[in-house]
N, CA, C and O of each residue as an XYZ file, in Angstrom:
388
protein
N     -32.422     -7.167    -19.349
C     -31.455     -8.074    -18.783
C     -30.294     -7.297    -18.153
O     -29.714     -7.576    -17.104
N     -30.029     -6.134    -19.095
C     -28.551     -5.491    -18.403
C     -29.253     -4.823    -16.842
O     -28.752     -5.213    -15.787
N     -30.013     -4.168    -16.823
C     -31.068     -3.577    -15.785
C     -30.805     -5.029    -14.467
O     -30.119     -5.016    -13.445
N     -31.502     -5.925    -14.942
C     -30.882     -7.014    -14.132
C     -29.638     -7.450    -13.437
O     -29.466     -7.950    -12.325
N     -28.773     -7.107    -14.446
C     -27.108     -7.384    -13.918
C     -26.857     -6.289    -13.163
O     -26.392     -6.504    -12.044
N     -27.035     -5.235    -13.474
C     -26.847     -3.762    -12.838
C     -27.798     -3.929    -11.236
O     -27.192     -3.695    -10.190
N     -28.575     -4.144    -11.213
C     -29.588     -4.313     -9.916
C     -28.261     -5.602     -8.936
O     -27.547     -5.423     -7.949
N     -28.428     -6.531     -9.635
C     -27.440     -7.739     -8.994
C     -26.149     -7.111     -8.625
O     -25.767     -7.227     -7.460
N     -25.508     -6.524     -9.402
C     -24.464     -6.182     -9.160
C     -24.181     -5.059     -8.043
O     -23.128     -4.961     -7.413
N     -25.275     -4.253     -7.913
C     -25.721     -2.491     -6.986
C     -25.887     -3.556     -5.628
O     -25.430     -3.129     -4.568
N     -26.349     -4.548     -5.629
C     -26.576     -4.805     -4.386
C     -25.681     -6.073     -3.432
O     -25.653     -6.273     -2.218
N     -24.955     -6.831     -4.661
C     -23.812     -7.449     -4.215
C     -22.475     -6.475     -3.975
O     -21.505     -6.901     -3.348
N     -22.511     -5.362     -4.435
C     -21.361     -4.314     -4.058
C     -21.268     -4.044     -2.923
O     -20.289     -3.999     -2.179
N     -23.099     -3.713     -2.645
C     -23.205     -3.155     -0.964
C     -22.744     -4.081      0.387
O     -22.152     -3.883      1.448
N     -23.375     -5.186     -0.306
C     -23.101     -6.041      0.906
C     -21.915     -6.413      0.927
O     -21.632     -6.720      2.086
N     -20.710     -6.606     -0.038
C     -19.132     -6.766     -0.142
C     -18.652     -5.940      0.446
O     -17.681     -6.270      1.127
N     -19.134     -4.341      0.472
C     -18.827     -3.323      0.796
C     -19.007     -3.231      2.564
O     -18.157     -2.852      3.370
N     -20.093     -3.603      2.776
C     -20.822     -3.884      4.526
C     -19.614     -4.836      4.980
O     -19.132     -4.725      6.106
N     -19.136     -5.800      4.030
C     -18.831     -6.824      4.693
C     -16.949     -6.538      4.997
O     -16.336     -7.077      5.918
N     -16.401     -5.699      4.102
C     -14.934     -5.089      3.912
C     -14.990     -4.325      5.420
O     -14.131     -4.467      6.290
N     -16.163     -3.508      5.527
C     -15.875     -3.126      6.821
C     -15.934     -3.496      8.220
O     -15.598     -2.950      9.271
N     -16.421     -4.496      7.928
C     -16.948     -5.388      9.335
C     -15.392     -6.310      9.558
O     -15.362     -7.527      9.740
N     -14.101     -5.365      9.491
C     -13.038     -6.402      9.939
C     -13.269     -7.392     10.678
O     -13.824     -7.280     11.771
N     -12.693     -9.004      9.952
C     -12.884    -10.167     10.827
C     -14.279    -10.705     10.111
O     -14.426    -11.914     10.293
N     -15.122    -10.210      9.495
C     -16.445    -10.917      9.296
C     -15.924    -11.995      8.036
O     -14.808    -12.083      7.523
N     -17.248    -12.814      7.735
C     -16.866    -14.525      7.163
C     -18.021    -13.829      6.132
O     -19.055    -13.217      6.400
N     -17.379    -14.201      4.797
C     -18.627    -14.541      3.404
C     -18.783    -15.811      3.556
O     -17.815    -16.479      3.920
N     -19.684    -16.251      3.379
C     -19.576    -17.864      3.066
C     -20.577    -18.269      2.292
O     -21.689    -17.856      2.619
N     -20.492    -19.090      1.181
C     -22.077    -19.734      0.916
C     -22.401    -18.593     -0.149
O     -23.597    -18.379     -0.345
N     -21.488    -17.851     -0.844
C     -22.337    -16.237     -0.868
C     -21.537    -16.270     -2.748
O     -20.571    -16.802     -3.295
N     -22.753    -15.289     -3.163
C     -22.132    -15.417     -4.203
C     -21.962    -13.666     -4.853
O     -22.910    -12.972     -5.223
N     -20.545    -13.267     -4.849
C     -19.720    -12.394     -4.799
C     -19.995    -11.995     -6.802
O     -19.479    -12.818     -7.559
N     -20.847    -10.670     -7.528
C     -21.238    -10.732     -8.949
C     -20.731     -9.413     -9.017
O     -21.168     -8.690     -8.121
N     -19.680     -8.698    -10.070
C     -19.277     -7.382    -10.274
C     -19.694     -7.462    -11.907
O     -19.042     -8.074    -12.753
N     -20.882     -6.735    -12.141
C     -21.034     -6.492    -13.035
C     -21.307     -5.284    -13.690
O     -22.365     -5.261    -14.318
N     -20.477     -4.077    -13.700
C     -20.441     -2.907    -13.495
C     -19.803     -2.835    -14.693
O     -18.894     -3.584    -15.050
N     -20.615     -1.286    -15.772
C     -20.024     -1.214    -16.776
C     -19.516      0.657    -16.075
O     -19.943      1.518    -15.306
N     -18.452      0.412    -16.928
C     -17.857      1.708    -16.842
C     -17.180      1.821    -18.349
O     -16.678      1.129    -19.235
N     -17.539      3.254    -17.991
C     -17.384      4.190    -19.870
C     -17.181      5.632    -19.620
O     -17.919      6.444    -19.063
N     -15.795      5.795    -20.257
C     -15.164      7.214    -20.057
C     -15.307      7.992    -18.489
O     -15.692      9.076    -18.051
N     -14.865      6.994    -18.082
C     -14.440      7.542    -16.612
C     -13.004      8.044    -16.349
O     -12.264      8.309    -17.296
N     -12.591      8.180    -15.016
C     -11.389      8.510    -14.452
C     -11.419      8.324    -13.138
O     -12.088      8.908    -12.285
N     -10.561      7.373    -13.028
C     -10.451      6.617    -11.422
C      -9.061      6.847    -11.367
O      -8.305      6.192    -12.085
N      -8.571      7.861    -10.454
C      -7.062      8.285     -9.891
C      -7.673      8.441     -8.228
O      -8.641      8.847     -7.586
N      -6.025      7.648     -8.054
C      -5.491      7.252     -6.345
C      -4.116      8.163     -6.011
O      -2.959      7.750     -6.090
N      -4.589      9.639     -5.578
C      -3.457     10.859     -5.442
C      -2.927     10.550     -4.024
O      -3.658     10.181     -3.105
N      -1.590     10.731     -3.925
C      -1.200     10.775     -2.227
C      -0.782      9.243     -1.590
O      -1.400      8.195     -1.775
N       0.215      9.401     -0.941
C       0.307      8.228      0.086
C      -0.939      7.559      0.730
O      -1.815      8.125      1.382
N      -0.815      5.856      0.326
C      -2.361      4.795      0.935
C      -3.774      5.295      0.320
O      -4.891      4.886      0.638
N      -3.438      6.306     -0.665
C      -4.986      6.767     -1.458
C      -5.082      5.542     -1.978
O      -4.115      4.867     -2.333
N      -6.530      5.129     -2.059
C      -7.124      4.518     -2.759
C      -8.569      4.811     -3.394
O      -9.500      5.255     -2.723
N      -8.662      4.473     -4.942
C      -9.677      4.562     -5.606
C     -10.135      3.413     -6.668
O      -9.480      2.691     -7.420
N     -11.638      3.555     -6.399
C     -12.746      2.039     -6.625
C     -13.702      2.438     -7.905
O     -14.792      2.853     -7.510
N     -13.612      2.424     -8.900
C     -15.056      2.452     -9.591
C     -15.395      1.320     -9.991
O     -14.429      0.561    -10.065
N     -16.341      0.880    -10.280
C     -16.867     -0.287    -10.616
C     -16.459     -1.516    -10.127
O     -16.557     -2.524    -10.826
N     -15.946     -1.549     -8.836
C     -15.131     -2.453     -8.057
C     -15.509     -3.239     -7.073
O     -16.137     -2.633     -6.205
N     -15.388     -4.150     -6.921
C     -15.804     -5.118     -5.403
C     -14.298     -5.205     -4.631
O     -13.295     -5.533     -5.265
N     -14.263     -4.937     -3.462
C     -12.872     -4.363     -2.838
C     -13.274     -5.346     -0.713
O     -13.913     -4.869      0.225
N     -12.637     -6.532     -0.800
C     -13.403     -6.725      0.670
C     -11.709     -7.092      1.035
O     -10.784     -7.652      0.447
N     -11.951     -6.317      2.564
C     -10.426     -6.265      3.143
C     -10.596     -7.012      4.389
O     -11.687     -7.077      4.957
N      -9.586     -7.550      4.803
C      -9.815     -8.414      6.432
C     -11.061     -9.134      6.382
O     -11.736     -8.979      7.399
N     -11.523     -9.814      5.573
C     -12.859    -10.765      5.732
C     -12.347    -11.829      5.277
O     -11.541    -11.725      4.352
N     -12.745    -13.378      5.908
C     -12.428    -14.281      5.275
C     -13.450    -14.932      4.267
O     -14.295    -15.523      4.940
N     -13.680    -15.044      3.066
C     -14.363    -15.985      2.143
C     -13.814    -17.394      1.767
O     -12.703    -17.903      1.616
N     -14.900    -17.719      1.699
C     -15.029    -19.741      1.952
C     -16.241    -20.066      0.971
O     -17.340    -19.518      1.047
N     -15.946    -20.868      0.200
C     -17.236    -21.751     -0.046
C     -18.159    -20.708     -1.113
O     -19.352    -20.939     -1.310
N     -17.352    -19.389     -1.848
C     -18.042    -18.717     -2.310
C     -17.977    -18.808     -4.001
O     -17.083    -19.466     -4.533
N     -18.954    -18.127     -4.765
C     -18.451    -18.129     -6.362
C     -18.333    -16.301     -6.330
O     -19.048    -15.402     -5.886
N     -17.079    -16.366     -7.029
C     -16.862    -14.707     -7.459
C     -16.714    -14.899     -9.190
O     -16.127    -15.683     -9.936
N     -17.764    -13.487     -9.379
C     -17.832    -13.561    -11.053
C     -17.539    -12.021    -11.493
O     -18.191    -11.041    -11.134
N     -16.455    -12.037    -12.315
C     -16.284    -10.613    -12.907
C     -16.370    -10.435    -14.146
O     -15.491    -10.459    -15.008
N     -18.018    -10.162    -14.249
C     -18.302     -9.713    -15.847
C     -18.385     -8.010    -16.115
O     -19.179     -7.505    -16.910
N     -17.299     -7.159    -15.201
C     -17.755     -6.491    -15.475
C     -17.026     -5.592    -17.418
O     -16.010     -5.945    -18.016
N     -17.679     -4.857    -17.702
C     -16.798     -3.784    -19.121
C     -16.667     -2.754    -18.608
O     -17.432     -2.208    -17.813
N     -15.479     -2.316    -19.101
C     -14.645     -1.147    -19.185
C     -14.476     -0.474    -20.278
O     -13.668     -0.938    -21.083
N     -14.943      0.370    -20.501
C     -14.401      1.276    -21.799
C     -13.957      2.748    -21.887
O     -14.385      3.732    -21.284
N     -12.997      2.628    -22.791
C     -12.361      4.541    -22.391
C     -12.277      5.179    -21.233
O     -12.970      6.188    -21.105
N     -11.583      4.831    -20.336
C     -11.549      4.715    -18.824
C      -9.924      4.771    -18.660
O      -9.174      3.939    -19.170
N      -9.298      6.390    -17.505
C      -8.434      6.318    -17.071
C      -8.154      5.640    -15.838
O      -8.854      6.089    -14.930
N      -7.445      4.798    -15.512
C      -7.310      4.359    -13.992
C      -5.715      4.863    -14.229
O      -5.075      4.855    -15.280
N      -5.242      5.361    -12.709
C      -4.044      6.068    -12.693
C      -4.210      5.780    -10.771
O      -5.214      6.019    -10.101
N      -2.763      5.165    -10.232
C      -2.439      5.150     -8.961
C      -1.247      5.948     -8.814
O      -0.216      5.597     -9.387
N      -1.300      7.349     -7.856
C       0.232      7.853     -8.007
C       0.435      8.193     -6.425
O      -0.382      8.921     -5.861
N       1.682      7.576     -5.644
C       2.248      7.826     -4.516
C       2.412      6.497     -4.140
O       2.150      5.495     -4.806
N       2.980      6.592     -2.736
C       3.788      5.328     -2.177
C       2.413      4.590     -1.476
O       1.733      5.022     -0.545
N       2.260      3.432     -2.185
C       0.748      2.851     -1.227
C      -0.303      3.130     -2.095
O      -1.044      3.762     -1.342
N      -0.706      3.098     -2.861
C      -1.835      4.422     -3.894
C      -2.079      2.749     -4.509
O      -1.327      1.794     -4.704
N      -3.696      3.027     -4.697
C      -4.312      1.699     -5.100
C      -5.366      2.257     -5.789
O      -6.165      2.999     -5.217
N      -5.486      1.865     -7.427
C      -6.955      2.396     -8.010
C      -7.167      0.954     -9.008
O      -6.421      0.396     -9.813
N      -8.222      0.736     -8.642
C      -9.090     -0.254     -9.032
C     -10.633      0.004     -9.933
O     -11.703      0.549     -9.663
N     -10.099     -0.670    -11.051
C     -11.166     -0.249    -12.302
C     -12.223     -1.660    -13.038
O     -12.033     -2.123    -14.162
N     -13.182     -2.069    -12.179
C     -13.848     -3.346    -12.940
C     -13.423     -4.447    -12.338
O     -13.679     -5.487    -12.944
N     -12.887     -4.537    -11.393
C     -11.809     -5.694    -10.636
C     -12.466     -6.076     -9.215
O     -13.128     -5.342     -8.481
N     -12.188     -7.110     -9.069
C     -12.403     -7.576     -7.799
C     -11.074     -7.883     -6.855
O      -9.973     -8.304     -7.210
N     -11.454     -7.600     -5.795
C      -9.926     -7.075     -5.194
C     -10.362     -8.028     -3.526
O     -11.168     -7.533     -2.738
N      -9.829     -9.078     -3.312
C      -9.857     -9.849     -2.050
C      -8.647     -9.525     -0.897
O      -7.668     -9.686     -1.626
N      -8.174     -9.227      0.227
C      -7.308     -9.248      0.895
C      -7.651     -9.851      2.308
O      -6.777     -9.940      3.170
């Protein structure tokens, strides 16, 4: 089953990910699943506008409509650290703009 969530989740990342970059593109109808476990990691965002993603769904300039977003993902023993002016680190989160 986790194999399952992990597969769901590897491939709803990509396409969130396709879709963050396609400034201006529409989710719609779509169903947005972060189910990403993370364990003893370290996610640091060094420097001015750095940003850092682990286990993250991150879609920028896209509009979503009509969608379900689900964040089951776990975190465990995991540094997340953002340092500078603008610095964004994102750990297990789903992040819409």
């Amino acid at each position: 089953m986790k194999t399952t969530y992990a597969a769901i989740a590897f491939v709803m990342m990509t396409v969130a990910a396709g879709s963050a970059m396609a400034e201006g593109s529409k989710i719609e109808k779509s169903t947005l699943i972060n189910a990403s476990q993370t364990t003893n990691s370290l996610n640091a965002a060094i420097g001015e506008n750095a940003s850092a993603n682990t286990g993250s769904i991150s879609i920028k300039g896209s509009q979503v409509s009509k969608s379900t977003v689900i964040n089951a993902s776990s975190t465990t023993n995991s540094l997340n650290a953002a340092i500078g002016k603008g610095a964004s680190a994102n750990t297990g989160s789903i992040d819409i703009k």
